[in-house]
C-alpha positions as CSV (number, residue, x, y, z in Angstrom):
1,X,-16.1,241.0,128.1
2,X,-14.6,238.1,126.2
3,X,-11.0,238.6,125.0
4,X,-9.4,235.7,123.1
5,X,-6.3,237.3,122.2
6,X,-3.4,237.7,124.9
7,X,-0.3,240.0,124.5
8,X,1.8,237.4,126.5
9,X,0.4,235.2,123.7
10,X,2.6,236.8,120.7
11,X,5.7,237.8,119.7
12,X,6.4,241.9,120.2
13,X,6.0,243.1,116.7
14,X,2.5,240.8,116.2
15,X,0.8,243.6,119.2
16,X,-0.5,246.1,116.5
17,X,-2.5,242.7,114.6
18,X,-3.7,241.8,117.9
19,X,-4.9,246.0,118.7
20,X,-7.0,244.9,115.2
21,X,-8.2,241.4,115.8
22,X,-9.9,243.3,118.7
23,X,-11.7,245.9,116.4
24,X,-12.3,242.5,114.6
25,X,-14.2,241.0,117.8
26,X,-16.1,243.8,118.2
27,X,-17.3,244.5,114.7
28,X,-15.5,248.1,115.1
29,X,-14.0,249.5,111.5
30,X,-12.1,252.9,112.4
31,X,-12.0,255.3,109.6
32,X,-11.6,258.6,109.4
33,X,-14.3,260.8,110.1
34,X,-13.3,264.4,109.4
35,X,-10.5,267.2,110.0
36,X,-11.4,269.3,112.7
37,X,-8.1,269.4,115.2
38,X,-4.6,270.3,113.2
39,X,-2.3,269.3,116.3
40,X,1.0,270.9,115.2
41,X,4.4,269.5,117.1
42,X,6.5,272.8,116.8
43,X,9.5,271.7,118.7
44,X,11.3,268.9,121.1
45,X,13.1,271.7,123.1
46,X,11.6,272.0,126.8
47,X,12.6,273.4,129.6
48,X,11.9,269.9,130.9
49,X,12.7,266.4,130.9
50,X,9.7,264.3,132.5
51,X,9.7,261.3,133.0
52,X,6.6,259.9,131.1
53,X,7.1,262.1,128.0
54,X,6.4,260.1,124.9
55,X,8.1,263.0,123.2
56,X,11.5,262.6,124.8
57,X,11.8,266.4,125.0
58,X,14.0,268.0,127.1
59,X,16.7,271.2,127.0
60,X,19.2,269.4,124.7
61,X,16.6,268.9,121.7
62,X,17.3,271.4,118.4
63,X,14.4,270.0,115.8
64,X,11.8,272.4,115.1
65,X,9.3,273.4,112.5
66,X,10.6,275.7,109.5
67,X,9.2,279.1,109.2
68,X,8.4,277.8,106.2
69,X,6.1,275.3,107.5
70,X,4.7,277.4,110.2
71,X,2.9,279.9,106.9
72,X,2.2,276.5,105.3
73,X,-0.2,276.0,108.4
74,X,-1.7,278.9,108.5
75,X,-2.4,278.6,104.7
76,X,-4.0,275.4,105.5
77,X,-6.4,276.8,108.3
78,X,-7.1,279.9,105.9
79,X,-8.2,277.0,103.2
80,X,-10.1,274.6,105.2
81,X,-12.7,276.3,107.0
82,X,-13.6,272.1,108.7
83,X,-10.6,272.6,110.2
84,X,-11.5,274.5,113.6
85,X,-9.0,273.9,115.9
86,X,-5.1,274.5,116.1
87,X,-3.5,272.6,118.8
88,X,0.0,273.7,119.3
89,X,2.3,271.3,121.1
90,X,6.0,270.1,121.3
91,X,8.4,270.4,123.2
92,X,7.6,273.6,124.8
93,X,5.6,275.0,122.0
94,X,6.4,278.7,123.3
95,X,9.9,278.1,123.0
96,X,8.8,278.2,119.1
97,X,10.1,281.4,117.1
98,X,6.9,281.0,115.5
99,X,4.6,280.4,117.8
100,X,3.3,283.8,118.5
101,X,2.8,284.7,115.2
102,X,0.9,281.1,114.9
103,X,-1.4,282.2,117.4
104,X,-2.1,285.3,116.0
105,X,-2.3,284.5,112.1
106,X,-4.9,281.1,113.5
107,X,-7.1,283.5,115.8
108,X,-7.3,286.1,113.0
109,X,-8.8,283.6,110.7
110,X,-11.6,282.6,114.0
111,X,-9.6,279.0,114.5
112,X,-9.8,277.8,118.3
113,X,-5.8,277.7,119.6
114,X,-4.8,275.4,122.0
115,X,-1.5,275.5,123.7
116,X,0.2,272.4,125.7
117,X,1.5,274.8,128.5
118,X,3.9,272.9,131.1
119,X,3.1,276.0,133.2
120,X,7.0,276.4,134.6
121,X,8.0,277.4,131.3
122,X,7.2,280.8,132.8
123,X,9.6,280.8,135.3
124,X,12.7,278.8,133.7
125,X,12.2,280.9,130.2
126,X,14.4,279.7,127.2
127,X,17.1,277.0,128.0
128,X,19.3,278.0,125.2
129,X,18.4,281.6,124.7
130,X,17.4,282.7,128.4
131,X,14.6,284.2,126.9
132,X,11.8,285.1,129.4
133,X,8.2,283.8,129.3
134,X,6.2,285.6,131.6
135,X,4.4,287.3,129.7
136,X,2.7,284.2,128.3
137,X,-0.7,284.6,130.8
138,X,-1.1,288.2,129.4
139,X,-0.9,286.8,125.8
140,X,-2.9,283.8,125.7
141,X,-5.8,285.8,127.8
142,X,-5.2,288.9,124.9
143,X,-5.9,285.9,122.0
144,X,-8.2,283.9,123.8
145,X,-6.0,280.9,123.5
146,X,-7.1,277.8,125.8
147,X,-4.9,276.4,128.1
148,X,-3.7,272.8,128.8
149,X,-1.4,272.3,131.3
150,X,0.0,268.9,132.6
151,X,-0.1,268.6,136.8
152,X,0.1,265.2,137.7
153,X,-1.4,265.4,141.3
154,X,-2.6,268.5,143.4
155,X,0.0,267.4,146.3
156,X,3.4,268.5,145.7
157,X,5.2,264.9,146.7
158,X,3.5,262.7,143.6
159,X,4.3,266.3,140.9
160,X,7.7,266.7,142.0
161,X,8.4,262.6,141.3
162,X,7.1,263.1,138.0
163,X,7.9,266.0,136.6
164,X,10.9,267.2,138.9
165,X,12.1,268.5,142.2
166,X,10.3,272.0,142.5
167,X,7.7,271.7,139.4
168,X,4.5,272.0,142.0
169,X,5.7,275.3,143.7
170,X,6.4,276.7,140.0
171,X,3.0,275.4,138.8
172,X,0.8,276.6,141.1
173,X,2.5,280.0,141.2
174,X,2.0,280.0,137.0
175,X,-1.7,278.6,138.0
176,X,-2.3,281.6,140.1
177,X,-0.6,284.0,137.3
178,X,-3.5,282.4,135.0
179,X,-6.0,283.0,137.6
180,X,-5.4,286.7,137.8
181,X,-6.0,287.3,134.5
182,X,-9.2,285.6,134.0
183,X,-8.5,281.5,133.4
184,X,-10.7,279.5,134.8
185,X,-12.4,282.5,136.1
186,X,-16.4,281.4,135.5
187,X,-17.9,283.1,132.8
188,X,-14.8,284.8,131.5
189,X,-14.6,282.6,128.5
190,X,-10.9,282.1,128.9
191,X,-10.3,277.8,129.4
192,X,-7.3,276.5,131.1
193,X,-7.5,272.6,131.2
194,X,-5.5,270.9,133.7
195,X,-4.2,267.4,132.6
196,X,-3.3,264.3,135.0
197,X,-1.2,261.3,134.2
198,X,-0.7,258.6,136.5
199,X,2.7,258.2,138.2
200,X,3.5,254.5,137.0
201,X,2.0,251.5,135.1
202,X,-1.5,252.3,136.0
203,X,-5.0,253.3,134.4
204,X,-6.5,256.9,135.4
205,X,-9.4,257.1,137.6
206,X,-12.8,258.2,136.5
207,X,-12.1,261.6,135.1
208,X,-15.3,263.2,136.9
209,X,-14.2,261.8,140.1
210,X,-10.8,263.0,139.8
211,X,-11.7,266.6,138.5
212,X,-14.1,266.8,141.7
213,X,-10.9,266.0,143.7
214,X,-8.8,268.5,142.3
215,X,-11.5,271.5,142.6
216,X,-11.4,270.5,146.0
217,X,-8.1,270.5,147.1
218,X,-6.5,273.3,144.9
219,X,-9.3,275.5,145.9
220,X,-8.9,274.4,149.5
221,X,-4.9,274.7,149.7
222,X,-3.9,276.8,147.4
223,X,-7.2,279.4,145.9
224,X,-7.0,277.9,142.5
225,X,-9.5,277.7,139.8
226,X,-9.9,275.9,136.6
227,X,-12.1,275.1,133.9
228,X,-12.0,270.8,133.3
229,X,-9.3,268.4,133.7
230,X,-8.4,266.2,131.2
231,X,-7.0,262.0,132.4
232,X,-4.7,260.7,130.1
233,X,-3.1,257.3,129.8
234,X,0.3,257.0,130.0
235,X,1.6,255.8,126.3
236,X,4.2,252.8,126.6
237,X,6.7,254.1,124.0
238,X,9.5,255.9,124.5
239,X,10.8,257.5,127.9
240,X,8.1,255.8,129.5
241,X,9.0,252.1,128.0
242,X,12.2,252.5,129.1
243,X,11.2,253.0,132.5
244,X,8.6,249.8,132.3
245,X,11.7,248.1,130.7
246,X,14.0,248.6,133.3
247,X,11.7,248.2,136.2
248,X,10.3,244.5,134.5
249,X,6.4,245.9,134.2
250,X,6.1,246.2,130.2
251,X,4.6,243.4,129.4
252,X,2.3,243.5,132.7
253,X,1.1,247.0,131.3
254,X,0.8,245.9,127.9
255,X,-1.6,243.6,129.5
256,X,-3.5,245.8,131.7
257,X,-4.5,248.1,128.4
258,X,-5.4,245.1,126.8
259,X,-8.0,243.5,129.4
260,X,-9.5,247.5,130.0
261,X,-10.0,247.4,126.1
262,X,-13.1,249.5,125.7
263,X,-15.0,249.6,122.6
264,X,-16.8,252.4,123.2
265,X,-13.6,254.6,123.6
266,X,-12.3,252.7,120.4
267,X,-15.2,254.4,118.3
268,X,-13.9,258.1,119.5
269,X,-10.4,257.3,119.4
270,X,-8.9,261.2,118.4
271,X,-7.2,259.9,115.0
272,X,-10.9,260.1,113.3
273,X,-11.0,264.0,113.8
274,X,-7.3,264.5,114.0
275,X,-4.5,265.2,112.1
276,X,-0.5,265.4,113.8
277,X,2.4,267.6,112.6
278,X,5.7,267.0,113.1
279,X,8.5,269.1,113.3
280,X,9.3,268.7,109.6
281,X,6.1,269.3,108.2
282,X,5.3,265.2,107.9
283,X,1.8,263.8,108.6
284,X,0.7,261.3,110.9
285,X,-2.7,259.7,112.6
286,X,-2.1,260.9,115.9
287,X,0.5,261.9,118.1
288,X,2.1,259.0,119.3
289,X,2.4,257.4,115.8
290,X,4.3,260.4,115.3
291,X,6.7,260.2,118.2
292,X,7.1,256.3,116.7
293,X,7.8,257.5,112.6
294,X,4.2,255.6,112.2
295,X,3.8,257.8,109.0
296,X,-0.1,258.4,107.7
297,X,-0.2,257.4,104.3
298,X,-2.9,257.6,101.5
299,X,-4.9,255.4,99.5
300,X,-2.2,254.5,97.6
301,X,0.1,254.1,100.0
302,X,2.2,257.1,99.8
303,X,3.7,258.9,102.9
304,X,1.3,262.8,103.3
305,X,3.1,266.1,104.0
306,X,1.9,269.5,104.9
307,X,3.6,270.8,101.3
308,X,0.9,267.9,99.8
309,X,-1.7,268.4,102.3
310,X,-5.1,267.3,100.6
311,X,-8.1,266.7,102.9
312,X,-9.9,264.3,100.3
313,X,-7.0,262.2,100.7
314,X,-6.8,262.5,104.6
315,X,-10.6,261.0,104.9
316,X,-9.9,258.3,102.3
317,X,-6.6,257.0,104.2
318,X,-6.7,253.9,106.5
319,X,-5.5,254.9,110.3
320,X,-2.6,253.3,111.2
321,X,-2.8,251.2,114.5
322,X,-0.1,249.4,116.6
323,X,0.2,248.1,120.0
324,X,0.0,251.4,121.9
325,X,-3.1,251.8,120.7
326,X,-4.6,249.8,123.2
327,X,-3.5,253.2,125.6
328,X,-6.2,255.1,123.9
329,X,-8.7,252.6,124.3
330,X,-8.2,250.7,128.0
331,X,-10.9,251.5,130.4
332,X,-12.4,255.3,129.5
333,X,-10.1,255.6,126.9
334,X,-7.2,258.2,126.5
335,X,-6.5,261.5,124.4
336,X,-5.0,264.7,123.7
337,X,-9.1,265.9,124.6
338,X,-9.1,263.3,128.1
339,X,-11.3,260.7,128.2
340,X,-13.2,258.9,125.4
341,X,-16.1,257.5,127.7
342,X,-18.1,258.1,130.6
């Protein structure tokens, strides 16, 4: 593949021109194509602080989505019958006031719920309210909800650096609480999706290859079942810049995205069929423009909220694209669904 322009090339804030000088080489225009996937950020409380979260959530974080906005959502869904799937994220999403009621209200109208479960959320509950969660497996199986929950590695050594000391023994316990009532269980209907990321400034493997791997050895070791797993890149903003800042590998990343671009992954990039949610009801292209205040804006230029949510104006927006861009596109590509490409 010919590449003509180089990250090391240009100044930092000329990246995003250089994400769309590539669409340029390849003759790629990115619009939107629908509304199918309302991803809705409900909170930056976690009971977590991981290292590679773009979100920078952790147990000191307070914003969180009105009630207000949580009925606004479920008015959306009830008025846009395109719109299939609610994808519930933060944050812990469960730590949410709302999010039961969420769950309910979007599986009462025959929406598809997704939940970004960090799986030891069941065992460490609420950090400001001590609230437990264990009932959580028992609910999502009653509502049908699928899971996604993040594991990094099926060995405990390359979890625990990630995510924290202890996270494994706590996952795979919550994994086997899932088990029991019917995820991953074939033919039960109920989907848990486990997600990798890799532990540093690296690309994932083949997600087929790796799923194959981890059927293997979380069967093997530890009598656990699953549905799919789901690779995602890790995004350089945020927490994780920080850390590619401070250990002098930015710009070496930067530049490993851009030499796996992959125009084939480009064309199913998630912003096409995806609309993201933040905590205060604003509306962005995807989640990591979100994280970065990367507002989406209309036609004419004017910022979109859920209070002026309008799909005709959502399809005849231009994406926004910047320099982490090239995460979703290097190698298979990279989303909130796993890989773009085979």
């Amino acid at each position: 593949m010919n590449i003509t322009v180089r990250l090391a090339d240009l100044p930092a804030a000329d990246h995003g021109p250089a994400f769309e000088r590539l669409l340029a080489e390849h003759a790629l225009v990115l619009s939107p194509i629908d509304v199918q996937t309302l991803q809705v950020n409900l909170t930056k409380l976690c009971n977590q602080a991981c290292r590679h979260c773009h979100v920078d959530a952790s147990p000191a974080r307070t914003e969180q989505l009105s009630s207000a906005h949580a009925d606004r959502v479920l008015a959306i869904l009830a008025g846009h019958p395109q719109i299939t799937q609610l994808d519930l994220t933060g944050g812990a999403p469960e730590l949410h006031a709302d999010f039961e009621r969420l769950v309910v209200g979007a599986t009462t109208l025959g929406k598809h719920v997704m939940v970004r479960h960090n799986l030891t959320v069941q065992f460490d509950g609420h950090p400001k309210t001590g609230q437990s969660m264990a009932h959580l497996p028992a609910f999502f199986a009653e509502h049908r909800v699928e899971v996604i929950s993040s594991l990094p590695c099926y060995g405990e050594k390359n979890t625990d650096t990630q995510r924290g000391k202890g996270v494994f023994e706590k996952s795979i316990t919550a994994l086997h609480r899932l088990n029991a009532v019917g995820y991953g269980q074939p033919d039960s209907g109920l989907m848990l999706t486990l997600v990798y990321n890799p532990l540093g400034p690296s690309l994932p493997p083949p997600q087929a290859q790796l799923e194959a791997d981890y059927r293997r050895e979380l069967a093997e070791h530890h009598g656990i079942v699953f549905s799919r797993l789901f690779t995602i890149t890790n995004m350089p903003i945020h927490r994780f810049a920080l850390h590619l800042r401070k250990n002098g590998q930015y710009e070496r990343y930067m530049e490993t995205l851009l030499a796996a671009f992959n125009p084939q992954a480009a064309e199913n990039v998630m912003c096409r069929r995806l609309i993201s949610v933040d905590h205060a009801g604003h509306l962005f292209d995807c989640d990591f423009n979100q994280q970065l205040g990367i507002a989406a804006r209309d036609a004419n230029g004017q910022a979109m909220t859920l209070d002026s949510f309008d799909h005709a104006r959502l399809l005849n927006r231009a994406i926004r694209f910047e320099r982490h861009c090239l995460g979703c596109t290097a190698g298979a590509g990279s989303s909130c669904g796993g890989a773009l490409s085979t």
